[in-house]
VOGU-3710 file (C-alpha; in Angstrom, 3 decimals, decimal comma):
1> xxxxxxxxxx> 0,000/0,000/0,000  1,074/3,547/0,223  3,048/3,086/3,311  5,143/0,925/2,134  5,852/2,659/-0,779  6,450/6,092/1,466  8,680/3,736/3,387  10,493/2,574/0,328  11,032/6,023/-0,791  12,379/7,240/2,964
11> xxxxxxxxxx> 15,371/4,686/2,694  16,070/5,707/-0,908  16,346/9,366/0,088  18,289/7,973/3,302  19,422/4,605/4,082  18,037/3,624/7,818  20,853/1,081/8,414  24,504/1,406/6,645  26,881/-1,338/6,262  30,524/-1,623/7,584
21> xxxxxxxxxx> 31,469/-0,829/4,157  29,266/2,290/3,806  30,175/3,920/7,044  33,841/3,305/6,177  33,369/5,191/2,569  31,961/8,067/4,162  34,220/8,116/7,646  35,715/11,635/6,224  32,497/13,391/5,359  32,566/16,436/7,797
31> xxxxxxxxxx> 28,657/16,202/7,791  28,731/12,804/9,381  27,960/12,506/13,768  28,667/9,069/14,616  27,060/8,530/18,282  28,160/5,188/20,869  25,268/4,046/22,103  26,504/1,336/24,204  24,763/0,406/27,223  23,844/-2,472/29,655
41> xxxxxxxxxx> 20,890/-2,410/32,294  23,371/-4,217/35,190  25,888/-2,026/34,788  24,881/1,823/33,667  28,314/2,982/33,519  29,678/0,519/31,462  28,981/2,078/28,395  30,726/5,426/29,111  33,880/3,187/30,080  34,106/1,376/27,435
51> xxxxxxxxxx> 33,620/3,935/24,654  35,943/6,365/27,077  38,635/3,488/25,570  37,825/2,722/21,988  35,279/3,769/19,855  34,632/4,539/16,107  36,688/7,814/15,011  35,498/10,860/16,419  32,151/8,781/18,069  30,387/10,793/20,834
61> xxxxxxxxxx> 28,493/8,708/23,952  24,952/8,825/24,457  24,260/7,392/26,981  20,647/5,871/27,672  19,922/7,501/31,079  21,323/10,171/30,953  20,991/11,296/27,297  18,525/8,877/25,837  15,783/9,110/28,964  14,299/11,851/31,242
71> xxxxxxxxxx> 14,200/11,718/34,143  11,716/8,669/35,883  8,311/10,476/37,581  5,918/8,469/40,122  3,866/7,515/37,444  6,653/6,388/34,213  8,187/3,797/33,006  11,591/3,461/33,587  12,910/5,657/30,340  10,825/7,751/29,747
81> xxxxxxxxxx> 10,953/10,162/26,559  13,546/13,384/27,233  12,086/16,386/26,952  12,765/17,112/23,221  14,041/20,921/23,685  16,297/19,155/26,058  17,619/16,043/23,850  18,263/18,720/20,776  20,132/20,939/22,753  22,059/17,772/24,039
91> xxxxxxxxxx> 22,844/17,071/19,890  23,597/20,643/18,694  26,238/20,586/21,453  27,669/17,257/19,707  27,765/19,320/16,973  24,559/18,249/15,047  22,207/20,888/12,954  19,932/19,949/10,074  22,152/19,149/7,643  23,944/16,714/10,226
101> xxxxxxxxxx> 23,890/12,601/8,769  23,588/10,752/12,556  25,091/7,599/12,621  24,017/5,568/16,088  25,851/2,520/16,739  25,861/-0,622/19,798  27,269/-3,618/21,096  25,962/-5,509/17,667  22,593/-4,001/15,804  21,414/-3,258/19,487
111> xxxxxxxxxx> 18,400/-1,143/21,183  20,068/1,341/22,644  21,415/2,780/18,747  18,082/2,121/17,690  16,489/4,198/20,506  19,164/7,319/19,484  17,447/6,429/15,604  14,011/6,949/17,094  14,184/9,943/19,113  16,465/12,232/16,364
121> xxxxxxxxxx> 13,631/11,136/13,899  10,308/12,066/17,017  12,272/15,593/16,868  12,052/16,123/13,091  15,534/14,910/11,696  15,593/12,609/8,781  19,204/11,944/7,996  19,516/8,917/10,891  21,201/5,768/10,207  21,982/2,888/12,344
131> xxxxxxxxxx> 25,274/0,188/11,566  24,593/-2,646/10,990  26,239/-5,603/13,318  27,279/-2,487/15,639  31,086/-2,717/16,595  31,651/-5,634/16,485  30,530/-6,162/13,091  33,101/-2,948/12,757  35,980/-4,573/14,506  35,555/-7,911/12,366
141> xxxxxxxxxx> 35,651/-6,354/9,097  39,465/-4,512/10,279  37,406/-1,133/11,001  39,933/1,332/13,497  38,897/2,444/16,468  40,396/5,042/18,615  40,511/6,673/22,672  40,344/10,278/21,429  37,632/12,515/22,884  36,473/14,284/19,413
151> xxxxxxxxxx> 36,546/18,324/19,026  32,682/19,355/19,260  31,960/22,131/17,262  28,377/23,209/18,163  25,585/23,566/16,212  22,124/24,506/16,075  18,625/22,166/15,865  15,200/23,278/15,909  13,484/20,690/17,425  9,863/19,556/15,597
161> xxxxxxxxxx> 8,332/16,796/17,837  6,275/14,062/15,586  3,997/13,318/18,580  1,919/10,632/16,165  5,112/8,372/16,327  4,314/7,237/20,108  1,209/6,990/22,296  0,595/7,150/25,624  -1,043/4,676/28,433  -5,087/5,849/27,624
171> xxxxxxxxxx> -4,220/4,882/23,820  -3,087/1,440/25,355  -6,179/1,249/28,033  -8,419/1,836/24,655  -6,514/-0,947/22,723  -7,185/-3,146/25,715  -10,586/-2,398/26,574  -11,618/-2,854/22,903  -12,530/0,797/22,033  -9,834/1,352/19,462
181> xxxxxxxxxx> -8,619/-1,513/17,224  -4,796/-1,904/17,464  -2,214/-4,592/18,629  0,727/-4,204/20,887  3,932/-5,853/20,158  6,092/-7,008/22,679  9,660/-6,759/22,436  10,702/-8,459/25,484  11,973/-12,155/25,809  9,408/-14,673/25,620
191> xxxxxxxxxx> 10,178/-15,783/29,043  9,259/-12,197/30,446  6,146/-11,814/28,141  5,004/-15,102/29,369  5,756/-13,844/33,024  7,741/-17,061/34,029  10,610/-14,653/34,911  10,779/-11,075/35,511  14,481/-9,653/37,158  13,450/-5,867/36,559
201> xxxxxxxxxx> 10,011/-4,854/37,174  7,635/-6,030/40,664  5,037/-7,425/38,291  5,768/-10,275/35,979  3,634/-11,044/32,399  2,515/-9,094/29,385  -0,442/-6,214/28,746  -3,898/-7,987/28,027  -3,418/-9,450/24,516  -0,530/-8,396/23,545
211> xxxxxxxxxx> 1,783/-10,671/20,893  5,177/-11,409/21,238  8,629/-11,291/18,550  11,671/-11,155/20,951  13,827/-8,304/19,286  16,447/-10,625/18,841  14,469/-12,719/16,971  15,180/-9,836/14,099  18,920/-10,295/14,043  21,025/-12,985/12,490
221> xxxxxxxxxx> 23,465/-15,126/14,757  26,455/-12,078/13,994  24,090/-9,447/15,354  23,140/-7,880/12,151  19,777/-7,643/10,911  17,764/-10,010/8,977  17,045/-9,419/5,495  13,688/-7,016/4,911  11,772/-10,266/3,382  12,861/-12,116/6,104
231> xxxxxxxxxx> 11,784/-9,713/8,744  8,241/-9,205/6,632  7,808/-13,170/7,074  8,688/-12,546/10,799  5,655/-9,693/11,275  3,335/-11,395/8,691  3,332/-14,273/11,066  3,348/-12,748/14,143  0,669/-9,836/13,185  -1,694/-11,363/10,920
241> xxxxxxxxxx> -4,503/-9,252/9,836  -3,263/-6,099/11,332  -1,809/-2,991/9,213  1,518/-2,013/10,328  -0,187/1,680/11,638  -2,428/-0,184/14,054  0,926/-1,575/15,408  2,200/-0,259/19,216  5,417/-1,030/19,966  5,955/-2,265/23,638
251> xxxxxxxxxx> 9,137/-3,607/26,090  9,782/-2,881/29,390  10,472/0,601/29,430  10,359/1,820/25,589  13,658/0,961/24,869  14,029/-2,771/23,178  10,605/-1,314/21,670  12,403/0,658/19,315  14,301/-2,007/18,162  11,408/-3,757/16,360
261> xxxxxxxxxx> 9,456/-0,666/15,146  13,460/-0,144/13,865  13,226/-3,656/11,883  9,513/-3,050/10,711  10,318/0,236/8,910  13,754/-1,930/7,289  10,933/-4,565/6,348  9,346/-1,951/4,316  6,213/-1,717/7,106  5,967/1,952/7,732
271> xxxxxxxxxx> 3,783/3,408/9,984  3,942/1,283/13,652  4,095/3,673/16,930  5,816/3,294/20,027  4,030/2,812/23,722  7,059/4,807/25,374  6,081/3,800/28,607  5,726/0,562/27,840  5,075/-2,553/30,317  7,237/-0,406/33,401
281> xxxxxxxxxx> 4,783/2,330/33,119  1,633/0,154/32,839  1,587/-1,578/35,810  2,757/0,994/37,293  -1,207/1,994/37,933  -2,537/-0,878/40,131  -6,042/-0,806/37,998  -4,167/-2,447/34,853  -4,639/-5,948/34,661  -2,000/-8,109/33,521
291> xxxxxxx> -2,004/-11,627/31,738  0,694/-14,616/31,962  1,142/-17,547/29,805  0,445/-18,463/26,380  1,602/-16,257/23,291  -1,469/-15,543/21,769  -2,131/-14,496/17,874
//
């Protein structure tokens, strides 16, 4: 449909993932921001150490909380959304204006780069790639990597907040209650969807209904991403009937989220939101029922 063809027509204009390859051909172009994104829930300030000691040339760290995230209220999920005057202000002191070509980058083809992709394109930017296999993928294919702390040159962003990318809790409550037709997608592991385990949040299962496809189930065993008909197979199967814009993206806390709404617009499926509160900020009001078990269709 027309989506997909808008979709298309997006990546022509501007790739959403690059290659090793790519990236390397255009590692001199003085419009290019390359941003770390590494990050890891146990251990929030291992991604500042490790980029501190090697990363891409001239790669800035964002990190998730304190970059990526405002800050947690009574009633959030655990990462919320920055404020947006607040994360462009953040990227025009990295040195990024309009004309700027973002290049977020993880572990492998991670969440946290993904997350980076999604909010620079919520505040109006379009030229925002993510690399493909990450650093690793960088590091097998003889890419350098360096300790220096790049010169920032500041510049300026306007920020123009595309608030019909994500929705909020009452969308969700709708979806649930049956008042709006939709379908939430859960990102999380099927053992946390099926609430059989939960280390991070105090109530273990899944929003009423909701599907699951693990974000990892979009990768290939190196960490890059599937191929775009392999990823349509992937949501064909897992959606059914349902039109990519009646898609909500869920996780724990909006982050992992990002990831697949990431892999659906690769796959050609334009048009799926986010739930940026996601399951952290659901059951965070003790109304909201939760189910366990079976992965429904």
């Amino acid at each position: 449909g027309r989506d997909v063809k808008v979709a298309g027509r997006w990546q022509a204009e501007h790739p959403i993932l690059l290659r090793v390859d790519e990236l390397q051909d255009r590692l001199e172009d003085p419009t290019l921001v390359l941003f770390d994104c590494r990050f890891r829930l146990q251990d929030p300030a291992w991604g500042q150490r490790v980029s501190a000691s090697a990363h891409l040339p001239g790669a800035r760290h964002a990190d998730l909380e304190r970059v990526l995230s405002g800050p947690v209220t009574p009633v959030s999920g655990r990462h919320p959304l920055p404020d947006p005057a607040v994360f462009a202000r953040w990227l025009a002191d990295q040195g990024v204006d309009h004309q700027t070509t973002l290049v977020a980058y993880d572990e492998t083809s991670g969440p946290f780069a993904t997350r980076l992709w999604w909010l620079a394109r919520w505040i109006g930017l379009r030229k925002v790639s993510v690399l493909d296999g990450g650093i690793q993928a960088w590091r097998r294919q003889g890419g350098a990597v360096d300790s220096e702390m790049p010169v920032l040159r500041p510049g300026h962003l306007k920020p123009a907040p595309d608030d019909r990318l994500w929705v909020s809790t009452r969308t969700v409550e709708s979806i649930v209650a049956g008042r709006d037709r939709g379908i939430i997608l859960d990102a999380r592991q099927a053992a946390r969807y099926l609430g059989q385990e939960e280390p991070i949040d105090r109530v273990a299962g899944h929003i009423p209904g909701a599907r699951n496809l693990c974000y990892l189930d979009t990768l290939t065993p190196e960490g890059t991403f599937k191929s775009p008909a392999e990823l349509c197979r992937s949501f064909a199967e897992c959606l059914g009937e349902f039109s990519p814009e009646r898609v909500i993206h869920s996780c724990g806390s909006g982050v992992t989220a990002c990831h697949t709404l990431f892999a659906m617009e690769l796959a050609g499926l334009s048009g799926s939101r986010l739930y940026a509160g996601s399951y952290s900020e659901w059951i965070r009001d003790g109304t909201h029922r939760v189910e366990t078990g079976s992965i429904g269709r």
